[in-house]
N, C-alpha and C positions, 0 to 999 in steps of 0.2 A: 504494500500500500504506500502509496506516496501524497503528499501535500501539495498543493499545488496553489502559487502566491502572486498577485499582481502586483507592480509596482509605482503603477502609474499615478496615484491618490494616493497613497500614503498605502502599504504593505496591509492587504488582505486575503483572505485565505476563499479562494473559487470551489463551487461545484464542480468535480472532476465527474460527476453522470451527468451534465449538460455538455452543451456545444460550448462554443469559444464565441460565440452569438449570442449565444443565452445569459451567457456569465456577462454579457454586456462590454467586451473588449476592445479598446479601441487599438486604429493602423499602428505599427512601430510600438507596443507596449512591452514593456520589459515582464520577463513571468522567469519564476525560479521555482523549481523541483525539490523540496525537500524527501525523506526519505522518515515514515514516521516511526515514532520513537516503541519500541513492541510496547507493549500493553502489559504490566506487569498491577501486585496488588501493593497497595500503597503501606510503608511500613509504620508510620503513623496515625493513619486517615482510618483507624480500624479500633474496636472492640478490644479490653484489656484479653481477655478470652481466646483469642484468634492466633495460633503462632502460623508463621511463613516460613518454607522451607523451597527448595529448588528452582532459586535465583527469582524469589518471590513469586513465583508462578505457583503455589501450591498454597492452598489458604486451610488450614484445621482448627474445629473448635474443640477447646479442651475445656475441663472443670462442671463448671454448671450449666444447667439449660434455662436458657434466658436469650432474647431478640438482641445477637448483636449483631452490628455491621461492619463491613470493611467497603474501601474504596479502590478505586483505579488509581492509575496513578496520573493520570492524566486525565480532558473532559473534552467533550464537544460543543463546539459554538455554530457549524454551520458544515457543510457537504453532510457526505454518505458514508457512513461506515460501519465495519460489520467484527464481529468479534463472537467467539465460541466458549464456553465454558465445560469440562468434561467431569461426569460428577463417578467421583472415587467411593461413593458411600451409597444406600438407598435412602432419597428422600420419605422421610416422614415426619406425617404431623406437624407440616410446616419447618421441616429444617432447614431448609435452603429457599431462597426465595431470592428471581434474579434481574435486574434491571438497571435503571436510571436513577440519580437522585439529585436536586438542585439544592445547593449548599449554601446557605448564609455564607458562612466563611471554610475555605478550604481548611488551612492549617488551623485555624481553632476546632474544627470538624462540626462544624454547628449547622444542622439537618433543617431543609424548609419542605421538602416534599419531595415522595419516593414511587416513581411507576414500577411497577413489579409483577410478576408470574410466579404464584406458588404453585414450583416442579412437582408436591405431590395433590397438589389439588386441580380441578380443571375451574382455577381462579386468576385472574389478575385481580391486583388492588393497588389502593391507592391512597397514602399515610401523608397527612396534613399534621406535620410537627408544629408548626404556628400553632394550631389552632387546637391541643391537649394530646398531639399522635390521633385523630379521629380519622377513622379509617373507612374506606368503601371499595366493599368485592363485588365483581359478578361474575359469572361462570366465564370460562374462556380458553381455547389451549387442550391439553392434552393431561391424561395422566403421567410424569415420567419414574422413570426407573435407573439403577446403579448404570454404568456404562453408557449412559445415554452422555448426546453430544447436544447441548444445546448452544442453539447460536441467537444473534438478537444486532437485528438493522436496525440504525438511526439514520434518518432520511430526514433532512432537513432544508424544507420547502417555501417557495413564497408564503403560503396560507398557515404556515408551522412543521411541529414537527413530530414525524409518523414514528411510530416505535414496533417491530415486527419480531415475532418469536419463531425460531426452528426448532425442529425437534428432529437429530439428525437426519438431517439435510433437507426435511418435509417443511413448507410453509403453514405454520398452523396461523395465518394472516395477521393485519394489521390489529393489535393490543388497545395502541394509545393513537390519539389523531390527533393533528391541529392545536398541541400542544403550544405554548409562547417559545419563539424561537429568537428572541432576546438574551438568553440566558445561556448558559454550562451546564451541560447535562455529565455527569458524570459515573461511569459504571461503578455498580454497589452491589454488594450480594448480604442478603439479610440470612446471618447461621442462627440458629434456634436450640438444637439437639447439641447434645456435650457426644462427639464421634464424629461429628459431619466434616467431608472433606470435599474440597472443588480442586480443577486445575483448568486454569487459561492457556488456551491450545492457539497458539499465532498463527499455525503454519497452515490457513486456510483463506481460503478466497472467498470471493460475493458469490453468494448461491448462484443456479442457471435464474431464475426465474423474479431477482427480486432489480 
């Protein structure tokens, strides 16, 4: 996956699924290629609970079972991007729960709301820390299971921003829509269960179909 940055206004970051048309380009503009940084899990941005092992790509909760979170280590402000998680454990009862979360403040870790897919429910939900953690599910998705691969597109459009779940390599469709695309969405995985383990799998591409 690469970055791709105009230079002509002042250094921003283009949709690399549009055209050079689209993205609004003008003759003679300068554009630079960056190369984006893998996706690891952030070694502060997490739950006292949580240890990271295999060059932070390995996220386990240990001790007691209670909702904590961990973060990426990076966030999304605009294009398409696509990222996999492979689950080393069988979710249950809410152990692993996987998505976005828009951050008051990164480094303080201070949570404003969290879109999410709980792998063992056929649920997305949706956690308003503002407002007491008040929480709204509906059905959605798939049941998943130990070895499964799930993956999750952010797709970040005029009208906002689309959030999609895989369930290796199936489209179980668009989650979240038309989200405020103002903002940093940032990957969060909520561990629940004292055992549950994830791994961030980089070495995959954009599905056929998204």
């Amino acid at each position: 996956l690469n970055w791709l940055f105009s230079c002509k206004s002042g250094l921003r970051e283009l949709n690399t699924g549009r055209t050079l048309i689209e993205n609004n380009l003008c003759d003679n503009e300068l554009l630079l290629f960056f190369n984006e940084i893998p996706l690891t899990f952030s070694t502060t941005v997490k739950g006292h609970s949580i240890e990271l092992s295999q060059s932070n790509l390995v996220a386990f909760k240990r001790s007691i079972d209670d909702p904590q979170f961990i973060a990426g280590n990076y966030g999304y402000t605009s294009g398409r991007h696509y990222f996999e998680i492979n689950l080393l454990t069988e979710p249950m009862i809410r152990s692993i729960v996987l998505g976005f979360a828009v951050l008051e403040d990164y480094n303080y870790y201070l949570k404003d709301i969290f879109y999410g897919f709980i792998l063992s429910d056929m649920k997305k939900t949706i956690i308003d820390f503002k407002n007491d953690r008040e929480e709204k599910m509906e059905d959605d998705g798939e049941v998943c299971t130990i070895k499964d691969k799930i993956g999750v597109l952010f797709d970040c459009k005029d009208d906002g921003v689309y959030i999609s779940f895989y369930r290796n390599n199936k489209n179980l469709g668009i989650a979240f829509e038309k989200l405020p695309n103002n903002v940093t969405y940032y990957p969060m995985v909520e561990m629940g269960l004292c055992g549950s383990k994830v791994l961030i799998n980089n070495a995959v591409d954009f599905p056929d179909d998204c």
